[in-house]
N, C-alpha and C positions, 0 to 999 in steps of 0.2 A: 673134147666133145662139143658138138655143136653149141650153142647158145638157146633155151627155153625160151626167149623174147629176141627176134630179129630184129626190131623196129624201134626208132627212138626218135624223139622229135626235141628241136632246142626253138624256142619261140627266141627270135632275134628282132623284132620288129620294133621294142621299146625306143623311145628318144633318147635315154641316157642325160633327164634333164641335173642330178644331181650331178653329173662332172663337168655342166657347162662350164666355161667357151670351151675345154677340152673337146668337147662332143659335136662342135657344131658344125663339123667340116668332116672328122673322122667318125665313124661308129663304135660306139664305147667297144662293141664287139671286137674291134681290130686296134684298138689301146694293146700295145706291148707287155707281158706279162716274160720277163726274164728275153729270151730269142725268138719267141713267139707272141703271134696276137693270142688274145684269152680264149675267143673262140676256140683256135687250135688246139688248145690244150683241151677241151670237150669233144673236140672229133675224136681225137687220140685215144680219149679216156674210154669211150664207148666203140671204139675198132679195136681197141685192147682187150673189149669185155667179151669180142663175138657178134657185135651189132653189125648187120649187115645192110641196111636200109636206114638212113639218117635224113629227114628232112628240116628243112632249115625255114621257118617261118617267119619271112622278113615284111619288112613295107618300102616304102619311096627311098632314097636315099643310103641305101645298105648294098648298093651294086658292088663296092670294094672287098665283100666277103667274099660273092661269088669271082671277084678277080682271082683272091688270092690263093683258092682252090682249083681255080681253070688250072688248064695245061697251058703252057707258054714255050712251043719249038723255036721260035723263033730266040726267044734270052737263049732257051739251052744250048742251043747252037752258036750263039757270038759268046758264052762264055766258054764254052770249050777250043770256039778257034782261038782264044783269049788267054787258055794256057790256065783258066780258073774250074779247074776239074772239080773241086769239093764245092763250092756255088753251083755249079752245072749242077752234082747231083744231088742238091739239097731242094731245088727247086723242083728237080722230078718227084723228086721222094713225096714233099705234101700231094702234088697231082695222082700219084700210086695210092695216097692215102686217102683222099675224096674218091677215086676209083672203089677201094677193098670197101669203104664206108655207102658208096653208093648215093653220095650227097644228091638229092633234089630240092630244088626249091618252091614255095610257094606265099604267095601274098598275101597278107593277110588281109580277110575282111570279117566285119561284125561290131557286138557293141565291145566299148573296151573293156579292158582285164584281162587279166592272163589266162582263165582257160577259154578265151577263144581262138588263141595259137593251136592250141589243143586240138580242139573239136575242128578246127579246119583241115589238119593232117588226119583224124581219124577216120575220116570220109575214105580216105584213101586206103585205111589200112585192115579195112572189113572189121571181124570181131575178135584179133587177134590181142593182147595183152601189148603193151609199148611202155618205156621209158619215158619221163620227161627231165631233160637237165637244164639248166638254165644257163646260159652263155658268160655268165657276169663271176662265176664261181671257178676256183683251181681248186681242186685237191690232191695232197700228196699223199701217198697211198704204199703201202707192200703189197695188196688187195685191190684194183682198182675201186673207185663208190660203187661205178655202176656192176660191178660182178656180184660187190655186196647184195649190194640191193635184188639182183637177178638171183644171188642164193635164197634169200630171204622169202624171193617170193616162189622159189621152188619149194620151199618148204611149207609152204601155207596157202599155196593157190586163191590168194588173194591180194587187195592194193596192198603196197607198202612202200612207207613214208624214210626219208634219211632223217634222225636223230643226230643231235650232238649233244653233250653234257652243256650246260650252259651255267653260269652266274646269276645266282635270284637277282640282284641291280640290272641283268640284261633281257629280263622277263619282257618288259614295254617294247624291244625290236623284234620280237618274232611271234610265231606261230609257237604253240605251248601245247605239248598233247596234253589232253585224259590218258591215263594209262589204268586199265582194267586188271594188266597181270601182266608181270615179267615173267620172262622165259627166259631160257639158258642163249648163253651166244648175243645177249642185248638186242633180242628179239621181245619186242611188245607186243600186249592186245591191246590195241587204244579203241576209245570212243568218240573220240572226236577233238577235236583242235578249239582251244582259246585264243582268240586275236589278239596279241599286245598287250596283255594283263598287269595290273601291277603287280608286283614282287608278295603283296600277300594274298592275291586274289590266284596266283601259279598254281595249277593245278598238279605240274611234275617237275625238274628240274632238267628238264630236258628243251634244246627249242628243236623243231622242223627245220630245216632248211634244204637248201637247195637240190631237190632230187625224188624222183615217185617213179613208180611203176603203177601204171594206170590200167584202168581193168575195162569191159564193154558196160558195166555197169556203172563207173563213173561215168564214162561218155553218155550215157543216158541220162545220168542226173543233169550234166551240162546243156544237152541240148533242152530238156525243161527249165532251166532256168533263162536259156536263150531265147526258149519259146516268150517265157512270162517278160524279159524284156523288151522282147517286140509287143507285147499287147500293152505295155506301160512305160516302155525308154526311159528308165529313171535306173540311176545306180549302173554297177559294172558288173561281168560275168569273173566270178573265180572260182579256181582249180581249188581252192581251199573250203568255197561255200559246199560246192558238188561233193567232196571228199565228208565232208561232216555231213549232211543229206545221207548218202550211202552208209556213213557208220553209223547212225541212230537205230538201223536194223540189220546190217553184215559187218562180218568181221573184217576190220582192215588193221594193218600190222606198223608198228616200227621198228626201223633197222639201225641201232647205234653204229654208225659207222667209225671204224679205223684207221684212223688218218687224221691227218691236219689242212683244215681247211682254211680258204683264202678269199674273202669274198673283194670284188674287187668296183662295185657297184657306186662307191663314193669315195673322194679323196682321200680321207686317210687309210681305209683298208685297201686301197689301188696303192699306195704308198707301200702298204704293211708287205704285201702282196710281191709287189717288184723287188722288194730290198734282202725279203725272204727267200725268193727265189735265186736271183741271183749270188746272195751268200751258200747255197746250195752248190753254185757250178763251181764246177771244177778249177775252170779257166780265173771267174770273175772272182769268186769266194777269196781266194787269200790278198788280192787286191784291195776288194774293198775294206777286209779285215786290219789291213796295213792302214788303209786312209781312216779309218774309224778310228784309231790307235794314233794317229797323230793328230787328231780334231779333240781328245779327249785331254789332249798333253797341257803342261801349263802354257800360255802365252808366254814369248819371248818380253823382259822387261822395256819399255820404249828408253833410246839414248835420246 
């Protein structure tokens, strides 16, 4: 059946100053995650879910995303006279796949923070309900997140947030719902989000991450907060502030999602990320297995 949210937006325009000099030529967004850049594994996930409208909110120096989704006849053609048929049609394949996804781009402008990625695609999308994913995030899934999250909010017709179980020591990196009432299926009623709390100030042991279905009613919170930074330019617009605004008087939900996620935003989880992944494939998995397996051995005695 069709898909209840068409539309999904991945804000790409961040510097990626946490994986410098990595980031200062490449966009973290196209850093290698197993045989794909990370981006791709976000287009994938939400042309998987039914999204058929995906905009891509970049800024200055992000041109390499939309390379790598253009069409290119010209390779496909010199690899095929080239005798490299499975290259040929690997490189059609992402192009068929920014086709089914319907990738557009657009620039971002406003104050910073992340939801003004947001609020710049919403313009586009009338007062229909959207996704937002963030480009820096894999997950591995039986479910994709975003079908999750597109059930969750079929079943509640309202925002909702991607949960994961978390470790009270890991309270201080994220967003920490209120949670009001569990429901069956690791469906929440939460009331709002704690920023970075310490471990005995957690309101649930759950953190937020990377993932929302966004409603017209967020977008309204955002554009007033947009508003009051232009009458005072001080501080950043976010998708976290506008999301607790709206829950202090509607219901907005989270969705425990299933799966294992991968955030790949700073060194070591870009590390955790690759090494995971690729233990995964097919191909690489028993290879590296082998080399892990002789790195662990004792050292030969020196003559």
């Amino acid at each position: 059946m069709p898909s209840t949210i068409r539309r999904a937006v991945i804000p790409a325009a961040g510097l990626g100053s946490r994986l410098l000099p990595l980031t200062k030529a490449i966009p973290k967004e196209m850093l290698p995650v197993g045989d794909k850049p990370v981006i791709e594994h976000t287009v994938r996930e939400l042309v998987a879910s039914g999204i058929t409208d995906i905009t891509i909110v970049i800024s200055g120096g992000k041109s390499l995303i939309q390379d790598h989704f253009r069409p290119n006849p010209a390779l496909v053609e010199q690899l095929r006279a080239d005798g490299k048929t499975a290259y040929a049609d690997a490189v059609e394949e992402i192009a068929e796949l920014a086709q089914q996804g319907h990738i557009t781009y657009l620039d971002q402008h406003g104050p910073y923070g992340n939801g003004t990625p947001v609020l710049n695609a919403a313009r586009n999308f009338d007062d229909e309900p959207m996704l937002v994913l963030w480009p820096d995030d894999v997950f591995v899934a039986e479910v994709p997140r975003a079908q999750q999250l597109i059930r969750a909010y079929e079943a509640t017709n309202c925002p909702v947030l991607a949960l994961m179980p978390m470790s009270p020591e890991d309270s201080q990196r994220y967003g920490v719902p209120v949670v009001k009432e569990d429901l069956d299926g690791g469906l929440m009623r939460i009331t709002g989000l704690m920023e970075k709390p310490k471990p005995k100030d957690a309101p649930s042991a759950f953190a937020a991450i990377g993932g929302y279905v966004v409603t017209p009613g967020i977008i309204d919170e955002l554009r007033e907060q947009t508003q009051r930074w232009y009458e005072r330019r001080t501080g950043e617009v976010y998708l976290t502030d506008a999301i607790n605004a709206y829950a202090a008087t509607r219901a907005v939900y989270g969705q425990v999602i299933s799966g294992r996620w991968y955030d790949t935003g700073n060194p070591a989880d870009y590390l955790v990320a690759q090494m995971a992944t690729a233990l995964a494939h097919p191909e690489y998995g028993p290879l590296l297995r082998e080399l892990a397996g002789g790195l662990d051995a004792p050292a030969h005695p020196a003559v």
